[in-house]
C-alpha positions in Angstrom: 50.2 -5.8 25.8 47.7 -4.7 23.2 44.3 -6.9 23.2 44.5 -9.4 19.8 42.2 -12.0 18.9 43.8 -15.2 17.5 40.6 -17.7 17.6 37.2 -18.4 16.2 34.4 -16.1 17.9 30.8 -15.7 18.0 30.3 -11.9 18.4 26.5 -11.6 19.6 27.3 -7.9 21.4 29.1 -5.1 21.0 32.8 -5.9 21.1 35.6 -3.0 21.3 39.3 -4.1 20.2 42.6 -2.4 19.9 43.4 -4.5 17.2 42.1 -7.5 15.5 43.9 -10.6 14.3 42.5 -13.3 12.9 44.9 -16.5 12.2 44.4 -18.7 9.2 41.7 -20.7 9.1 39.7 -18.9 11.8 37.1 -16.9 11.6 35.1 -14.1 13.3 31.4 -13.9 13.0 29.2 -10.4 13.8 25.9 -11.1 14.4 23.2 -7.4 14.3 26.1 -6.1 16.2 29.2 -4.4 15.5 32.8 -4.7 16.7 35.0 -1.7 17.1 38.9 -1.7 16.1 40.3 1.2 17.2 43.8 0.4 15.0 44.1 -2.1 12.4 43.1 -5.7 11.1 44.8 -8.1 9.8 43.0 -11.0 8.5 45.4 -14.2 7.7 45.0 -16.2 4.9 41.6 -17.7 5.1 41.3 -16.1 7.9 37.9 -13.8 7.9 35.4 -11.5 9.0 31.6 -12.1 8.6 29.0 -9.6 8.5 25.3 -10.6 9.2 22.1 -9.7 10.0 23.3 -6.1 9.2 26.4 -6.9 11.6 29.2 -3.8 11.2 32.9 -2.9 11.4 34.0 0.2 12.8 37.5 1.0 13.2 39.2 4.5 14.7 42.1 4.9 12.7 43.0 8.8 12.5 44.9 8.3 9.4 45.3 6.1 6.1 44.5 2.7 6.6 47.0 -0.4 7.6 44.5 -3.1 7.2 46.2 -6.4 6.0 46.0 -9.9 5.0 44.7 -12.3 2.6 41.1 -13.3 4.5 38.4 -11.5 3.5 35.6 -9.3 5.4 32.2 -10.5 3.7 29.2 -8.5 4.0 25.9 -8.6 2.3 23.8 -5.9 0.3 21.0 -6.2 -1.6 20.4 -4.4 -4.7 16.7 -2.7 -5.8 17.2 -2.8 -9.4 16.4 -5.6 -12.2 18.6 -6.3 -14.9 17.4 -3.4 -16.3 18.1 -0.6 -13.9 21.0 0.5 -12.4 21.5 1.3 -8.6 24.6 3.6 -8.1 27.5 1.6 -5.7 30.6 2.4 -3.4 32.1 -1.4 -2.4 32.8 -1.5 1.2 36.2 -3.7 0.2 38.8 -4.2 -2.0 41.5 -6.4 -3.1 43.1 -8.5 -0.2 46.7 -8.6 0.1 49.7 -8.7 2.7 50.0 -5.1 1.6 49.0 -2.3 4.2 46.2 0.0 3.2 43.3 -0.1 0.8 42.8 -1.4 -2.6 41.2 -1.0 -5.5 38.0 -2.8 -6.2 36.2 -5.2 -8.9 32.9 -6.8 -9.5 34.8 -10.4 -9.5 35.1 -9.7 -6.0 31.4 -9.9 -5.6 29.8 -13.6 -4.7 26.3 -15.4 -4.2 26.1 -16.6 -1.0 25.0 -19.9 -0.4 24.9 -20.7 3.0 25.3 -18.5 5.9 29.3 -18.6 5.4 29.8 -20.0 2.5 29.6 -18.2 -1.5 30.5 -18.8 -4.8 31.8 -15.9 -7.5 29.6 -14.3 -9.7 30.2 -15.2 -13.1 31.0 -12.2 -15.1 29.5 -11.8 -18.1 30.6 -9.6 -20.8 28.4 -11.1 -24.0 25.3 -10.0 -22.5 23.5 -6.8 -21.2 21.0 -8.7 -18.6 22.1 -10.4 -15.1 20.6 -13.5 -14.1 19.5 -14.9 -11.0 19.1 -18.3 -10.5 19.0 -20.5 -7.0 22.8 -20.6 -5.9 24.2 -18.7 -8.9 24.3 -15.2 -10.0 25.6 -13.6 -13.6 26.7 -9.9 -13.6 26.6 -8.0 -17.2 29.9 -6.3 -16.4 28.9 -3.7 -19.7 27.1 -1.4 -16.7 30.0 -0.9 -14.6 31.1 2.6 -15.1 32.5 5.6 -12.6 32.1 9.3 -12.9 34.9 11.2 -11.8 34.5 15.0 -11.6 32.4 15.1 -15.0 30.3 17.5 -16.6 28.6 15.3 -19.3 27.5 12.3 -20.2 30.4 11.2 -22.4 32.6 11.8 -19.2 31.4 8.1 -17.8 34.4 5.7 -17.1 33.7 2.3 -18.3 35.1 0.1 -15.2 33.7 -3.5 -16.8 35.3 -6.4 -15.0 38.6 -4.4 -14.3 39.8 -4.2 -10.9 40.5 -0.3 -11.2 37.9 1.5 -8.9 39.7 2.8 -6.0 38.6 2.9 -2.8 35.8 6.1 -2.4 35.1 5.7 -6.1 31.4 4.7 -6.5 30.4 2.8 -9.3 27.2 2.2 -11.8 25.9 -1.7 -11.5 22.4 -3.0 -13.2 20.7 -5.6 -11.2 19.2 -9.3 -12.1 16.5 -11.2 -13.7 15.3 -14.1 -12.2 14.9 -14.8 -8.4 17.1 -16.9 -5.9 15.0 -18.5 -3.1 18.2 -19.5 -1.5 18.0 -18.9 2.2 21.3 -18.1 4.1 19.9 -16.8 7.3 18.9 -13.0 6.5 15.6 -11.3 6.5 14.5 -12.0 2.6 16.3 -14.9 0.3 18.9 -14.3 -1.6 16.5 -13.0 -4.9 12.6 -12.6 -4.2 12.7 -10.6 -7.7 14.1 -7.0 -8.2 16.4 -7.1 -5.1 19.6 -8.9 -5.8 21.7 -10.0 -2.5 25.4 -9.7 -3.7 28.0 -10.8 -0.7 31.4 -8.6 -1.0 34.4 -10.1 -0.1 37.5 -8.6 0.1 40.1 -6.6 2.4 37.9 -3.8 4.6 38.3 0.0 3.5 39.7 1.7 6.7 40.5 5.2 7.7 41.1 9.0 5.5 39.5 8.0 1.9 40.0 10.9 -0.6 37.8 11.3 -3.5 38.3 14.4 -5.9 36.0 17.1 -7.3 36.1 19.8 -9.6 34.4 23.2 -9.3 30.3 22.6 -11.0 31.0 19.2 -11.7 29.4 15.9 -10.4 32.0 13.1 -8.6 30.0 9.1 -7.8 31.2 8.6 -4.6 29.3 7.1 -1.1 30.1 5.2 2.0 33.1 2.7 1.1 33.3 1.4 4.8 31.5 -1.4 6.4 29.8 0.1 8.0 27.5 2.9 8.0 28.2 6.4 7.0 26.7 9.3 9.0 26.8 11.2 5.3 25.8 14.4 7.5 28.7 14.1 9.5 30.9 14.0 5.9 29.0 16.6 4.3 29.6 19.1 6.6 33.0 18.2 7.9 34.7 21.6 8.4 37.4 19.8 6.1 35.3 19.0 3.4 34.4 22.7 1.7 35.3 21.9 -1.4 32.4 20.0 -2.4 28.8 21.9 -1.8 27.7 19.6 1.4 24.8 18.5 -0.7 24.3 14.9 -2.2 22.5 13.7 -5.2 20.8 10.4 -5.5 19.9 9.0 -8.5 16.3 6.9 -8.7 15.4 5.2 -11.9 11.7 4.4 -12.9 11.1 0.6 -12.8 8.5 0.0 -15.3 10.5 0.7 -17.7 12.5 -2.3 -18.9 15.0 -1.8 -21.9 18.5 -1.1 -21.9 18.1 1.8 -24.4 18.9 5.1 -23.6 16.1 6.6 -25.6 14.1 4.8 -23.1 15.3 5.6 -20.2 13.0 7.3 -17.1 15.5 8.3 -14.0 16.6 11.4 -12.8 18.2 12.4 -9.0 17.0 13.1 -6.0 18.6 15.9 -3.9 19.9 15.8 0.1 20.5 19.0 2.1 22.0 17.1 5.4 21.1 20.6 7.2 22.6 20.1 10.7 24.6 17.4 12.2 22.1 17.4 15.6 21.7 13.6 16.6 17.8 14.7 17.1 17.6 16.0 13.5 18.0 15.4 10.2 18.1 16.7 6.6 15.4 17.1 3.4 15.2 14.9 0.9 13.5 15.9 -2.7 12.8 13.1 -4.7 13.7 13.1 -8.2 11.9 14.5 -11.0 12.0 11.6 -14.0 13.8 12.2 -16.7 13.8 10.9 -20.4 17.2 10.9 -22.4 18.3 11.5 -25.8 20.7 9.2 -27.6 23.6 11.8 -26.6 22.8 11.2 -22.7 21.0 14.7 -22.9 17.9 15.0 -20.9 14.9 14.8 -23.0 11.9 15.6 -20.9 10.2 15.8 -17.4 8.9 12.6 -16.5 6.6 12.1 -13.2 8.6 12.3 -9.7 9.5 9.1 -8.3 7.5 9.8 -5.1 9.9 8.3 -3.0 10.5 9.5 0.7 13.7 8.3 1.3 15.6 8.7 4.6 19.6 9.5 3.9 21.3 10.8 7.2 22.6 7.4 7.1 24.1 5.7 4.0 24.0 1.9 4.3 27.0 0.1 3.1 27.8 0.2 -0.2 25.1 3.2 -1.2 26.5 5.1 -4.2 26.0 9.0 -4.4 27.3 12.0 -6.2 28.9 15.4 -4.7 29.8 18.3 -6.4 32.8 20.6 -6.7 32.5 24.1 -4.9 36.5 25.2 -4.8 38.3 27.1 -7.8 41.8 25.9 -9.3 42.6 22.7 -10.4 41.5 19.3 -8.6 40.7 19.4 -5.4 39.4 16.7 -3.2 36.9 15.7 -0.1 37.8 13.2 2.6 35.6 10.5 4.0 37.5 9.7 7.9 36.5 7.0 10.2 35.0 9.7 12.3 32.0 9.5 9.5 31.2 6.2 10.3 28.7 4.8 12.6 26.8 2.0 13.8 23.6 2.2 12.1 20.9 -0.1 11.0 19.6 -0.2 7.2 16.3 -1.2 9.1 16.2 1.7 11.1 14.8 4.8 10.5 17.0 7.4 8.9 19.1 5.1 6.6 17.8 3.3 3.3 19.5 1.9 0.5 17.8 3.2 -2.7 14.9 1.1 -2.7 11.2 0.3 -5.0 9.1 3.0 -5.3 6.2 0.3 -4.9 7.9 -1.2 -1.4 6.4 1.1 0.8 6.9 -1.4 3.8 10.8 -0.6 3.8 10.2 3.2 4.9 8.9 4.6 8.3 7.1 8.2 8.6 9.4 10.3 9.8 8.7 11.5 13.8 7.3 15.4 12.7 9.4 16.6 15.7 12.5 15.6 14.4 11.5 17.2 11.1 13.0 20.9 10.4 10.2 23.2 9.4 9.8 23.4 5.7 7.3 24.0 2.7 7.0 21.9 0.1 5.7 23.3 -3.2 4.7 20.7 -5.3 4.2 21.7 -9.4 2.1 20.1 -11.9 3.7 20.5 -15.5 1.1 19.9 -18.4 -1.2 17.8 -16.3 1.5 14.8 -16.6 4.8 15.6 -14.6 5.7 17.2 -10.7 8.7 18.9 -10.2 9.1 19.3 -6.2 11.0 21.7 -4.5 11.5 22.4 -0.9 11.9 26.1 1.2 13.1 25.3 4.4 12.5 27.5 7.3 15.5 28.0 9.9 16.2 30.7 12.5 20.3 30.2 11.3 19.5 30.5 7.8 20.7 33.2 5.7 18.7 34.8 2.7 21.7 33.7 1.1 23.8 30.5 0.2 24.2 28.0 3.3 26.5 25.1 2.2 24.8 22.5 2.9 21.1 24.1 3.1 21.0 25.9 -0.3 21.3 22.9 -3.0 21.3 23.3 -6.4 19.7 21.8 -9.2 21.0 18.5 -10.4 20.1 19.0 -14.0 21.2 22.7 -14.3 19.5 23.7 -17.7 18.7 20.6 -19.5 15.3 20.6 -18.4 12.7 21.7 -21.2 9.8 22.4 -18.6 11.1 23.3 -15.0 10.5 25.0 -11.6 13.0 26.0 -9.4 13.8 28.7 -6.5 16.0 32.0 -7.8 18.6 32.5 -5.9 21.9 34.3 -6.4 21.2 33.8 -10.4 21.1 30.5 -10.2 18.7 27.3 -10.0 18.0 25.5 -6.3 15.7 22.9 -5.8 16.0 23.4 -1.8 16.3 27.1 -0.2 16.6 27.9 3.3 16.2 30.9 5.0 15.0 32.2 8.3 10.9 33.0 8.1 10.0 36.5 7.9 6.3 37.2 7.0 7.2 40.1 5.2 9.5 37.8 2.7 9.3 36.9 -0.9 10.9 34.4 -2.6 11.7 34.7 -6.3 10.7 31.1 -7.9 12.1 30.7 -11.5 10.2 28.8 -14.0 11.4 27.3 -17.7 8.9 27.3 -19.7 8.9 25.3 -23.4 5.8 25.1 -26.1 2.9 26.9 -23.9 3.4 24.7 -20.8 0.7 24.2 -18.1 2.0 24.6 -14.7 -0.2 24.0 -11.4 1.1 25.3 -8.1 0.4 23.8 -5.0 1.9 24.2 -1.4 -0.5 22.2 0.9 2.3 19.8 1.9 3.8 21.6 5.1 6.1 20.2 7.9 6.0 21.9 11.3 4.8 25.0 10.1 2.3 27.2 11.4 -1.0 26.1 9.9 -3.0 28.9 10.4 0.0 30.8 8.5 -1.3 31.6 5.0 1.2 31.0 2.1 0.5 32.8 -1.7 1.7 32.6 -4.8 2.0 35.9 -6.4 2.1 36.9 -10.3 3.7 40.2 -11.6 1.9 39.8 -14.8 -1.4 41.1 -12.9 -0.3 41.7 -9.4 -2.1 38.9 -8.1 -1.9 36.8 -5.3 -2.7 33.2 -5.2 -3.7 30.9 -1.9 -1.7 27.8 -2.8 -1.6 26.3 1.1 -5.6 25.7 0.6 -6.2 25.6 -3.0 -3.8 25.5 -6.6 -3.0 28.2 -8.8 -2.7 27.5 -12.6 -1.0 29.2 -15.2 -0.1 28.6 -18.9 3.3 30.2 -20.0 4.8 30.3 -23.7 8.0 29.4 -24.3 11.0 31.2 -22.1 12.6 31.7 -19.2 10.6 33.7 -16.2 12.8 34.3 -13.0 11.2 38.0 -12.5 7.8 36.9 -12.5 6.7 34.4 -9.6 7.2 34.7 -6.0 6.2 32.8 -2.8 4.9 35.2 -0.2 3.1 34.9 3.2 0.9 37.7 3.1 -1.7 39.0 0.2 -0.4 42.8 0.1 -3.8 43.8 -1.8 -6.0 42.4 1.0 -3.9 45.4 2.9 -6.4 47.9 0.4 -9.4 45.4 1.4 -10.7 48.1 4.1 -10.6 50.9 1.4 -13.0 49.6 -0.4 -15.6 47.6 2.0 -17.2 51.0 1.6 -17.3 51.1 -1.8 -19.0 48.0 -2.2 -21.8 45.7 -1.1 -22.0 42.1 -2.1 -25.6 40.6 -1.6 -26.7 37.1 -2.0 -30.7 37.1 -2.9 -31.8 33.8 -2.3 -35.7 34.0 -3.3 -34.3 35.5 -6.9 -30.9 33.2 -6.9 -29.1 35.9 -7.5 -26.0 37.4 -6.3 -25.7 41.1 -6.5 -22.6 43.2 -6.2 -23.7 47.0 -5.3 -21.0 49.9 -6.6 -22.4 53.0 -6.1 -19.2 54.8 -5.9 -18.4 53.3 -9.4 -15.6 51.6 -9.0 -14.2 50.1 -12.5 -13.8 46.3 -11.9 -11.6 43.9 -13.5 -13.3 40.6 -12.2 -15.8 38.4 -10.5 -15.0 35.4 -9.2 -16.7 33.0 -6.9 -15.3 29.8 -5.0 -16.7 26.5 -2.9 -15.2 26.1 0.2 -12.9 23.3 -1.0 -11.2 26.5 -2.9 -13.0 24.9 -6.4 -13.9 28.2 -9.1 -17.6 28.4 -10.1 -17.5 31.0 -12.4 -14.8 33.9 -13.3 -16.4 37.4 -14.9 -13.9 39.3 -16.4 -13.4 43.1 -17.6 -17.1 44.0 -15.8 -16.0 48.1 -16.6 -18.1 50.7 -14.4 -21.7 49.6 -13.3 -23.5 50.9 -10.7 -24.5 46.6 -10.0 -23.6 43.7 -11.3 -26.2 40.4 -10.8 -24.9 36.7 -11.3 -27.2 33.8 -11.3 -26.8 31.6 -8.8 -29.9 29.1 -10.1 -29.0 25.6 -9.6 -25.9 25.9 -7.1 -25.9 23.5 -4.6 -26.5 25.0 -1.0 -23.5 25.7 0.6 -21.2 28.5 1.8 -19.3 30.5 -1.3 -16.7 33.4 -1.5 -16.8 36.0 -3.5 -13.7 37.6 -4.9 -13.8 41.2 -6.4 -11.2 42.9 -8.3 -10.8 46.1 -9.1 -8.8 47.5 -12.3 -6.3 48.9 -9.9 -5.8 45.5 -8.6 -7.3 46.2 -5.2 -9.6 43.2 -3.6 -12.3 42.5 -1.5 -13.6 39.0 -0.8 -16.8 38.0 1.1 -18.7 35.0 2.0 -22.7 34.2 1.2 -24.8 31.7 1.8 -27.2 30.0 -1.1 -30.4 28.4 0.0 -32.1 28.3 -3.3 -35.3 27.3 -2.0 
């Protein structure tokens, strides 16, 4: 006889079922644990399923779903957004019924709880643009509900409202709350401390294959719709799931701003290459670059990154994300199976709901062991704005595109001022490829109204330190440290994907030796000066001369054919310099001195 439960329990452990039946008036309550259904449940009419403490619901149906009943599973999830930002959702529920299978979803199914069991509905409110918080009750502006459903553009947006129409796998748009909610019902925080809205989802639990549909280029809001967590690795790079690119995009929305206009707006999305399903490993995470927005939903300009570090092996329930379309034709479709799901805490260490960029406390460092190897070059546009993109360095990688490594640009070309890695003709914000010291990488940069853009690679994850990494600059065949210093440059307006490459070796310090003979760099203390002997009469570009924090003291340029060159060196502080020479030809020679001007 199959294994049912009929009766109120306490479930303080993990708890695995073959089914689970809950009579009317009866209740189950989960408790930082999970239970485990390996068919179907069937909650009676107020009959239900509590989730608390971050309890979960796994079930191991192979197929479709035949969950049932009018009770209700009720979770909780807190928001990070006020009333006038957005966090991006996939509800973990949807509309209970004696009818087998899932069901489409509304915000009227979302509460405010008021005790540990007990809620009462949001009120919806269409007449207003802001939320409200208050102790006990909770308003929802149902005007920022919208889906995006294999869209290219901003008009493409699917205004949901109040309507019970987004189907299970669908993810949805929400804005959060003014106001706070001390209200406390148990949990770690109370209902509302300010900016984090706890909303309690009631409804019948999603269960088993959920399909969600792409198109080839275009962006789909999807995310975990169980509850329960989603190993997103495990649904990126399912074998069945090829027609979407295995990469996921996260949107983050600058807080200080606070209006609902769209000419105001500061947000943009953050990018997840899940790399490898290894249980010791997990993926790379590049935070979003801010963006400003037209009227027409068009991006505007390059804000500052959010700076988030945001762990996202693990989706929480209800976390909203997009995927985009790889396969030709006409609609196609991925698949999120129970075989995604997994019993994972939001507290834990690889899974976080979008969160504040100013609530450090929520995120962990990340154990460098379980980090792949990677490079992290960090660029400074006009002195204001950091675009960050990530090369990751893997034995498996190709020099090619790895679905689920490679990931493209989520903003394509709408960018004014942008940096990106050139590969296969297109834009990627994360590149992987096995490490090869004798390999270049073409970096692509956009370039509007003389833009300033600083380079810098000091930010490293298991990666050989002593392993020298350069920027290099066709314009002048130059190479650039960027691992120990920055290298600046100021482009007019175009498009350079020829120009600028990441190397790991200076190829002019191979004609160094050639010229050690040819030259003789002296550093006279007793007359401060620093002499630079050429009696071979070598025609130099340029003299430069660096601290050992990598900081330029002075830059002599076009120097022609001397037999010596002097440079004052009156009034430096004592410490240790390098001197760079150049020759017209591009060949280099650098030295260190002492100055002891005393």
């Amino acid at each position: 006889m199959k294994k049912l439960i009929f009766v109120t329990i306490l479930l303080v452990c993990s708890t695995a079922l073959a089914q689970l039946y809950v009579s009317p008036n009866s209740y189950v309550f989960v408790k930082e644990q999970y239970v485990y259904v390996t068919q179907d449940v069937n909650l009676q009419n107020n009959g239900n399923l509590f989730l608390r403490n971050e309890g979960q619901l796994l079930q191991g149906t192979a197929g479709v779903s035949t969950n049932r009943g009018e009770g209700v599973l009720s979770v909780f999830q807190e928001g990070t957004s006020d009333n006038y930002d957005y966090n991006y959702w996939c509800s973990p529920v949807g509309n209970a019924s004696t009818a087998a299978g899932n069901e489409n979803f509304g915000i009227t199914m979302l509460n405010i709880p008021t005790t540990v069991l007990n809620s009462t509905p949001a009120t919806i409110d269409s007449a207003t643009y802001d939320g409200v918080s208050a102790n006990g009750s909770l308003s929802i502006a149902s005007y920022w509900i919208w889906r995006f459903l294999a869209g290219a553009d901003y008009s493409e947006w699917i205004h949901s409202a109040a309507n019970t129409d987004i189907e299970a796998g669908q993810g949805f748009t929400m804005k959060g709350t003014s106001g706070t909610d001390a209200t406390n019902v148990g949990e770690t925080a109370v209902n509302n401390p300010g900016g984090a809205q706890r909303y309690d989802f009631r409804g019948k639990p999603n269960d088993g294959n959920i399909t969600v549909n792409v198109v080839t280029d275009n962006l789909t809001l999807t995310g975990n719709p169980y509850p329960s967590a989603l190993h997103v690795n495990a649904f990126l790079l399912d074998p069945s799931n090829t027609d979407c690119t295995g990469i996921a995009y996260y949107w983050e929305h600058d807080k200080t701003v606070n209006s609902h206009l769209l000419l105001a707006y500061r947000g943009g999305y953050g990018t997840y290459a899940p790399i490898s399903t290894s249980p010791t490993e997990y993926g790379v995470y590049v935070p979003a670059t801010f963006d400003s927005f037209n009227i027409d939903g068009t991006i505007n300009t390059v804000g500052a990154s959010s700076g988030l570090s945001i762990q996202r092996k693990y989706a929480p329930i209800g976390q909203g994300f997009m995927v985009k379309g790889k396969a030709s034709g006409s609609p196609v479709a991925v698949t999120l199976k129970n075989t995604h799901r997994a019993f994972y805490k939001e507290s834990d260490l690889y899974s976080e709901f979008e969160r504040n960029a100013n609530n450090q406390t929520q995120s962990t460092q990340n154990p460098a062991a379980n980090q792949v190897a990677q490079i992290r070059l960090n660029t400074i546009m006009n002195n204001q704005f950091t675009r960050q993109i990530a090369l990751v360095l893997l034995p498996t990688a190709t020099d090619g595109i790895d679905r689920g490594i490679d990931a493209k640009s989520p903003v394509e070309d709408a960018i004014p001022n942008d940096v990106y890695f050139f590969l296969d003709n297109d834009k990627y914000v994360i590149q992987g490829l096995s490490f090869d010291i004798e390999k270049r990488i073409p970096v692509g940069i956009k370039a509007t109204d003389n833009a300033t853009f600083k380079f810098d690679a000091s930010m490293v994850v298991n990666f050989d330190e002593s392993q020298s990494i350069f920027m290099y600059d066709a314009q002048d065949n130059s190479y650039h440290d960027i691992k120990n210093s920055t290298y600046e440059v100021v482009l007019s307006t175009g498009v350079y994907n020829n120009r600028f490459e990441i190397t790991f070796k200076d190829s002019n310090l191979d004609s160094q030796d050639n010229i050690k003979s040819d030259l003789v760099i002296f550093q006279n203390n007793t007359s401060q000066t620093l002499t630079v002997s050429n009696p071979n009469s070598l025609d130099l570009k340029s003299v430069k001369l660096f601290d050992i924090a990598g900081k330029q003291i002075f830059d002599k340029q076009r120097l022609g054919v001397r037999n010596s060159y002097e440079f004052s060196t009156s009034g430096m502080a004592e410490a240790v310099y390098l001197v760079e020479v150049v020759t017209n030809d591009n060949r280099k020679m650098a030295q260190k001195i002492i100055v002891s001007n005393h």
